[in-house]
N, C-alpha and C positions, 0 to 999 in steps of 0.2 A: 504494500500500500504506500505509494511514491507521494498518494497527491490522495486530498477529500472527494476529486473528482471521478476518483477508482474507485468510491462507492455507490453500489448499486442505489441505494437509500437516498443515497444524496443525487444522483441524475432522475430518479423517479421522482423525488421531490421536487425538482426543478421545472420537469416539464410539466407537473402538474399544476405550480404555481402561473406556467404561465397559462395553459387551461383556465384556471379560475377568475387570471386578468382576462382574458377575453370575454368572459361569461361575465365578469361581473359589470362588465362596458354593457352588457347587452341591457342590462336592468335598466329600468323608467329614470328618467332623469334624476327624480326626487329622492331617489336609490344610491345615486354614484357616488355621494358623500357618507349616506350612511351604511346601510348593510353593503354594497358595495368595497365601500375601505376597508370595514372590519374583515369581510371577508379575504382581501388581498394582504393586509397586512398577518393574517392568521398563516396562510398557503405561503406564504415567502417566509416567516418565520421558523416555517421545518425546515426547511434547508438553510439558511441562516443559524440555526442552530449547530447543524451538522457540520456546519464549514466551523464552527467556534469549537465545536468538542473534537475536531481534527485536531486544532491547532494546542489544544488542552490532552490531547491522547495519551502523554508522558502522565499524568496525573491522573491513578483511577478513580477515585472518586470527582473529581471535575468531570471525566469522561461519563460516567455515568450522569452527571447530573445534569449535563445539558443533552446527553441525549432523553434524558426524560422529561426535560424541557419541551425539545421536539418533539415527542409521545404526547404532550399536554398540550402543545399547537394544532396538533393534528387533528385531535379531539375536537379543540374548538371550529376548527375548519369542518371537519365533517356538522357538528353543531346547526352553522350557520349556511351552509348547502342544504341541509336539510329544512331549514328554515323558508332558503329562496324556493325549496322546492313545494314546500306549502301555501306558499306566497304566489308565485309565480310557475306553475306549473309547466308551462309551455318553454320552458328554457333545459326542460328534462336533465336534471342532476345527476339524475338515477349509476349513469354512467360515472361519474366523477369521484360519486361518493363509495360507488365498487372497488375502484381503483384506490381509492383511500383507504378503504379497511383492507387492501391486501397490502400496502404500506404499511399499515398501521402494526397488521402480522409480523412486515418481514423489520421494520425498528425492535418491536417488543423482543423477539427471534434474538436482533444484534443487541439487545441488550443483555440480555439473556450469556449471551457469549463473552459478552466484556466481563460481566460478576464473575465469571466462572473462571473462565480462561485466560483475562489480559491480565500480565507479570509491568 
């Protein structure tokens, strides 16, 4: 692992975050300041977190804590997808937030593996 960009968790994060910017463009104007931001500031935060517990990996318990950070981003992104898709139906989530609980699996997975395993 040369780079954060070698993880699977962190490019899955990323292109989902942009997913979530373009969907949340799609929302009613009176959207793009509010459920709009929370939701894009939510989806950049998993990965934002992942690039910081890269740089934090020498230190396990840091490493753990900001990837549970990102386990608690993700949470609220899924939250608030499920939210727009109450809201707004026609912008169908359904896919996004699929995609997010098998992230959600494969962080829990890697965290899993840092308690255990990272020296």
């Amino acid at each position: 692992m040369k780079s954060y960009k070698d993880l699977d968790i962190y490019n899955l994060a990323f292109e989902y975050a942009l997913e979530v910017h373009e969907l949340s463009l799609k929302l009613p104007k009176f959207e793009l300041y509010e459920q709009g931001s929370q939701i894009r500031r939510s989806s950049k935060s998993i990965k934002d977190n992942i690039v910081e517990v890269y740089g934090r990996r020498r230190y396990k318990q840091d490493f753990i804590k900001f990837l549970v950070y990102a386990h608690a981003s993700l949470f609220e992104c899924i939250a608030q997808l499920e939210m727009i898709d109450q809201l707004y139906p026609e912008l169908n989530t359904k896919v996004l937030i699929e995609k997010y609980d098998i992230l959600g699996a494969r962080l829990f997975k890697f965290i899993l593996f840092v308690e255990k395993e990272w020296k």
